[in-house]
N, C-alpha and C positions, 0 to 999 in steps of 0.2 A: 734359757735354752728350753729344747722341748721335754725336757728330764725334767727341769721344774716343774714342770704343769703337774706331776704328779704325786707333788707335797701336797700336805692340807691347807687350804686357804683357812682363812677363820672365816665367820659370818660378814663382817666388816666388810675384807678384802674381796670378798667373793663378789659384793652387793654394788662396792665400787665398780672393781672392775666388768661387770655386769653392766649399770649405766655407762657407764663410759664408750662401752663396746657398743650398747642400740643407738646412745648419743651421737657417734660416732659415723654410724651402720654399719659396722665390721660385725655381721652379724655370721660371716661363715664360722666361730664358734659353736654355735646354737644348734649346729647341724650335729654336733657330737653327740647331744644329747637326745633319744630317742624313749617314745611313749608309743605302749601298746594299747590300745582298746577291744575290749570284746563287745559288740553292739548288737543288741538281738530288737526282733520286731521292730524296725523302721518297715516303712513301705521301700518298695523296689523305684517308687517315683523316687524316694528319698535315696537311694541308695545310686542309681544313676547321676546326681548331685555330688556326692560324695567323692564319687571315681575320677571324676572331673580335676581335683584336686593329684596332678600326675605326680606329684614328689612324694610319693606316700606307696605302700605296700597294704595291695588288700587279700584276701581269701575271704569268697563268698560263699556261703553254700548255695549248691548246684540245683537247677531245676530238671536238669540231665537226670540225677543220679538217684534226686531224694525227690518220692511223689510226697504230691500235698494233699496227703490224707482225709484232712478234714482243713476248714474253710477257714483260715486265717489270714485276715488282713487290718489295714489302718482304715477308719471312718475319719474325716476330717472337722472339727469342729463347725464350720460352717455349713456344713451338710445335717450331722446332730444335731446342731440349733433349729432346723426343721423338720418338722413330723414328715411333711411331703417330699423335701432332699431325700430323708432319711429312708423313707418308704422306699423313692426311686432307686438307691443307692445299694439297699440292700437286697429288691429287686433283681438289681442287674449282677451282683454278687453271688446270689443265685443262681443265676443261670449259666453266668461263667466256670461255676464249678461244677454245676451237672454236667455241662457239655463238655469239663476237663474228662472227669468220670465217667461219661459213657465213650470217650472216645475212646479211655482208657482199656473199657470193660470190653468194644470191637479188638482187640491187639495193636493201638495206636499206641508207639515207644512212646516214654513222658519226654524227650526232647522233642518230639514235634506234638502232642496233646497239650505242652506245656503255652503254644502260642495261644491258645482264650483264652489264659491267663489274665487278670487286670493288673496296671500298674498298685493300685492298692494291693496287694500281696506280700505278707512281713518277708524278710528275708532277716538271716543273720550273718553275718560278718566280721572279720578280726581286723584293725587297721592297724598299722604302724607309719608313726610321723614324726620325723624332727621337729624339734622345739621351733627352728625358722620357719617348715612352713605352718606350723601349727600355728605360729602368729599371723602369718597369712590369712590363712585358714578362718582363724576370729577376727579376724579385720574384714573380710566380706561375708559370713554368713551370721555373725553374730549381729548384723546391720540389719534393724527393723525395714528393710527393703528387700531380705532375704525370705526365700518361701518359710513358710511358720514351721516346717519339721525339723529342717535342717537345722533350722534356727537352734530351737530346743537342743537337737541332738547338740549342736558347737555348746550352747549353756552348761549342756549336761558335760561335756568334754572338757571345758574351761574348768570347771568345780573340781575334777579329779587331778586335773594337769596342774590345777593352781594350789591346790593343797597339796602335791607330793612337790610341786617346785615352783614355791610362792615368788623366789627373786627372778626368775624366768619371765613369769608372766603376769608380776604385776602389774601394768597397765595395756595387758592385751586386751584386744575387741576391736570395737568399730570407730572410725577419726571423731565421730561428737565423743567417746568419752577420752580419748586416745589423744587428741589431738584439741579438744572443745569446740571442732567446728567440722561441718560434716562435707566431707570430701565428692560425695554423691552428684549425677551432672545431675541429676531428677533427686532432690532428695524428698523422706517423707515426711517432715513436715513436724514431727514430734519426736526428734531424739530420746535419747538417755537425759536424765538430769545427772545423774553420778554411775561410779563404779558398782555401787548397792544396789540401782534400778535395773542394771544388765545383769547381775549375777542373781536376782530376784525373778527375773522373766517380766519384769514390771513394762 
């Protein structure tokens, strides 16, 4: 009955009927169980990615509400790795945020100054997601086909979700390690070898 459900499983019982239920796919259990995250400094490119994900609860801080004081954003590795990316990048970074600030400093409200904005610009965010789509969720972004932020940010999400509820998400992420053969119509060409290589960032 559904008064059972609310005895103690042991570790065993829980672990069975866990496999059984993904084996299965009777996976609307999963949905019971819900994880919060607090996620600060992604880019707003990153963060746009994220919302995409509709089974989920976000609160983002506002660019309405909160000026951006001072000039905070994400540089991307591939930009970093050149002096001349780097120069352009921080360049245009620049000038984005003077021309936020002087629109400001005319009496431009920060919801319409906030449009020179770059997508590089941290934002922070609180998410809330069910365990199913959270296995979603690492089944496409945790996929070295996914942009490199989101990526990370799913690595760094798995790590906490997988340590507060290892029988949940033991073999979540992407089908090469999920499945050992990559689901991809384009795939990239160099998988995961194990479970160790994706929780590595390898």
């Amino acid at each position: 009955s559904a008064s059972d459900l609310a005895r103690e499983f042991t570790l065993e019982e829980a672990a069975r009927l866990l496999k059984h239920l993904r084996r299965s796919g009777h996976l609307s259990p999963f949905e019971h169980a819900s994880f919060v995250f607090a996620v600060d400094g992604i880019s707003r490119a990153c963060s746009h990615q994220l919302v995409r994900h509709r089974i989920a609860s976000f609160s983002q801080q506002s660019q309405r509400y909160v000026r951006a004081e001072k000039p905070e954003f994400v540089v991307p590795p591939t930009v970093s790795s050149s002096s001349a990316a780097e120069r352009a990048f921080l360049g245009a970074m620049d000038d984005a945020y003077s021309a936020y600030a002087d629109l400001l400093a005319q009496g431009i409200p920060e919801e319409d100054a906030r449009y020179v904005l770059p997508n590089a610009c941290q934002t922070h965010l609180v998410v809330t997601m069910n365990a199913r789509e959270l296995l979603h969720f690492f089944a496409l972004r945790l996929c070295k086909r996914a942009q490199w932020e989101i990526r990370e940010l799913a690595r760094q999400m798995l790590l906490l979700a997988g340590g507060n509820a290892p029988l949940l998400f033991e073999d979540a992420g992407p089908s090469c390690v999920v499945d050992g053969k990559c689901r991809e119509s384009r795939p990239c060409g160099h998988p995961y070898s194990n479970r160790e290589d994706l929780l590595a960032g390898r």
